[in-house]
N, C-alpha and C positions, 0 to 999 in steps of 0.2 A: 655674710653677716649684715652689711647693708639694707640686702632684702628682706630678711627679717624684721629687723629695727623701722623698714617702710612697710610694711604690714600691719605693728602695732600702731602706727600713727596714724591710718588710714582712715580706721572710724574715727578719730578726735578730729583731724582735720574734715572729713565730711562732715561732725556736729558743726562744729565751725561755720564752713559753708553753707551748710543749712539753714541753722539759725540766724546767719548774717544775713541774710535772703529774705527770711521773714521779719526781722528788724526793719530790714530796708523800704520792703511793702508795707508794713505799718505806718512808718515814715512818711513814705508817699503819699497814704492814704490821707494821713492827718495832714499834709502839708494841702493837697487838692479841695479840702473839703474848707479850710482855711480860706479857702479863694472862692469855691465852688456854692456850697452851701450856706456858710456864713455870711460872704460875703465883704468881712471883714480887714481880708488880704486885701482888695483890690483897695478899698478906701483908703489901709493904714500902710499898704507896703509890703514889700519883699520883706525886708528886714524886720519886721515887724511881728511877721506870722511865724519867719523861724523862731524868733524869741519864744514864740506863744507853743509854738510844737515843741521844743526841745526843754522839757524841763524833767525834773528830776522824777518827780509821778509816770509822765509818759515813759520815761523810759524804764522803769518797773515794770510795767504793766507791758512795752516790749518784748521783755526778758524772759517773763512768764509767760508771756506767748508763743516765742521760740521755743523754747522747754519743754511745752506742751505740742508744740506744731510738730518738734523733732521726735518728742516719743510716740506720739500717732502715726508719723512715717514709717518710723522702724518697725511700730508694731504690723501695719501694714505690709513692710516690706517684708520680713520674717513669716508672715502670714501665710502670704502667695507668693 
């Protein structure tokens, strides 16, 4: 019975994982470019730039990115 019950949870926990993955890259991305291209991290700070990454916008637009990144996967995966 156990094995069954870890089988329905298999895909929810891989959306999970996947999505967290592409949150995380987002993240990254925004936090690098913070530094990188702006230039703005390095003047204003560590602390600074998270403030400026982590708000409530970015992380909508994370979300619907995962959402979108995990249904191109599966479609993919399902595919081939």
């Amino acid at each position: 019975m156990s094995e069954q019950k870890n089988r329905k949870l298999a895909p929810f926990w891989r959306a999970v994982i996947e999505g967290g993955f592409i949150i995380f890259l987002f993240y990254s991305n925004l936090l690098m470019g913070e530094f990188n291209h702006s230039g703005m991290g390095q003047a204003k700070g560590f602390v600074w730039a998270l403030h400026e990454v982590f708000t409530l916008a970015n992380f909508g637009i994370a979300l619907v990115s995962a959402f979108t990144g995990y249904l191109v996967f599966e479609f993919f995966r399902r595919k081939l």
